[in-house]
Residue frames as qw, qx, qy, qz and C-alpha x, y, z in Angstrom:
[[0.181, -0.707, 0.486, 0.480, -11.92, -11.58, -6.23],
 [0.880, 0.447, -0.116, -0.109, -11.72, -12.60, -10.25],
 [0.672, -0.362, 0.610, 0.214, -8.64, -14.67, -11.06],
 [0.444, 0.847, -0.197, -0.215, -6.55, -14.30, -13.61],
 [0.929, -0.083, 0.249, 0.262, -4.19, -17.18, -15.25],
 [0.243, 0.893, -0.348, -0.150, -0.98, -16.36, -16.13],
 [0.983, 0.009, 0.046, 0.178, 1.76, -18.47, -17.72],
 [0.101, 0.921, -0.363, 0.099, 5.64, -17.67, -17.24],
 [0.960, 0.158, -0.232, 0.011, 8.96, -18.77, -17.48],
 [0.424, -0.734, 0.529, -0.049, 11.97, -18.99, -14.81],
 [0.545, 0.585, -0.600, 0.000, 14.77, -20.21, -15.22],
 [0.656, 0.149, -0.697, 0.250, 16.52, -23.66, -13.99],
 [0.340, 0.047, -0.645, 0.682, 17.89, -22.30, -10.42],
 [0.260, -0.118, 0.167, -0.944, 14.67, -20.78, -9.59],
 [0.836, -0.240, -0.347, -0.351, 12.24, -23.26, -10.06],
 [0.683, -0.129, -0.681, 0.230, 14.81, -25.43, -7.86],
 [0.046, 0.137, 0.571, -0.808, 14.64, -23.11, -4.96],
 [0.548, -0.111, -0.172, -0.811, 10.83, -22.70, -5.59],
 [0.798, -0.059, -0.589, -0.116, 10.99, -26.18, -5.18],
 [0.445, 0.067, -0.725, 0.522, 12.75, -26.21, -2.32],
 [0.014, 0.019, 0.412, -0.911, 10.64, -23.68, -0.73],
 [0.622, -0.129, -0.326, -0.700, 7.55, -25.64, -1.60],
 [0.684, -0.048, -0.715, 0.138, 8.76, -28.54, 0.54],
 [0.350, 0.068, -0.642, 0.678, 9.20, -26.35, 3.42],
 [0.420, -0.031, 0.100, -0.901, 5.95, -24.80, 3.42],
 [0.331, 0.257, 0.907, -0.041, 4.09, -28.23, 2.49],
 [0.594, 0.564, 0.123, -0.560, 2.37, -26.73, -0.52],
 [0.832, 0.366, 0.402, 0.106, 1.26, -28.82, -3.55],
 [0.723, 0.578, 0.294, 0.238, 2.35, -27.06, -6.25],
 [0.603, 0.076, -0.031, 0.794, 4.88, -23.81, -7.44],
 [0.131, -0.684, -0.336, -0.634, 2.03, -21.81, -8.89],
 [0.661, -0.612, -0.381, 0.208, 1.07, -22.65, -5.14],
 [0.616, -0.496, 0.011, 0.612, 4.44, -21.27, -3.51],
 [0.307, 0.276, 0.218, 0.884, 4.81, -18.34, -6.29],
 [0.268, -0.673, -0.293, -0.624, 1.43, -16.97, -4.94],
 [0.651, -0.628, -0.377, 0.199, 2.12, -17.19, -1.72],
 [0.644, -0.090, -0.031, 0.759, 5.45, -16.11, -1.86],
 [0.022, 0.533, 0.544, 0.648, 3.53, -12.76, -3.84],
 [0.427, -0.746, -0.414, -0.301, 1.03, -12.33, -1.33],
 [0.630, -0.630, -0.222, 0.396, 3.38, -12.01, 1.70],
 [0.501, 0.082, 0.234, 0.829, 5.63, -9.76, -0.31],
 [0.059, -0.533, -0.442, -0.719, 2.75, -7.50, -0.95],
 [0.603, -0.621, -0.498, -0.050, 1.43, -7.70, 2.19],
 [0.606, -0.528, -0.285, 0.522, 4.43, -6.70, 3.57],
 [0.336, 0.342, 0.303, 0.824, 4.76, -3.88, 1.22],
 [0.292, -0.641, -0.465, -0.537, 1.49, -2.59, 1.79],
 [0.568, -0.694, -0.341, 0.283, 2.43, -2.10, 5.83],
 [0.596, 0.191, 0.274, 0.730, 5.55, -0.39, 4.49],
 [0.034, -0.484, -0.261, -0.835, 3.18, 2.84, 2.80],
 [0.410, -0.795, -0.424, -0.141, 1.38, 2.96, 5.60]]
């Protein structure tokens, strides 16, 4: 799978729940907890059309 960087900007109250919801998962980083967050979202999408 190729990987693609992407830079973007959220405001204040988002990053702090990002944050928060990076503590509760134990993941390093935001990027971290934005792609997750992503992936299940999709995931669950993708059951969804089926």
């Amino acid at each position: 799978m190729a990987m693609k960087k992407v830079m973007i900007s959220i405001p204040e109250e988002m990053f702090t729940v990002l944050e928060k919801e990076r503590n509760e998962r134990y993941l390093e980083t935001v990027p971290e907890t934005i792609r997750v967050i992503l992936s299940d979202y999709l995931r669950m999408k993708s059951r969804k059309l089926r």
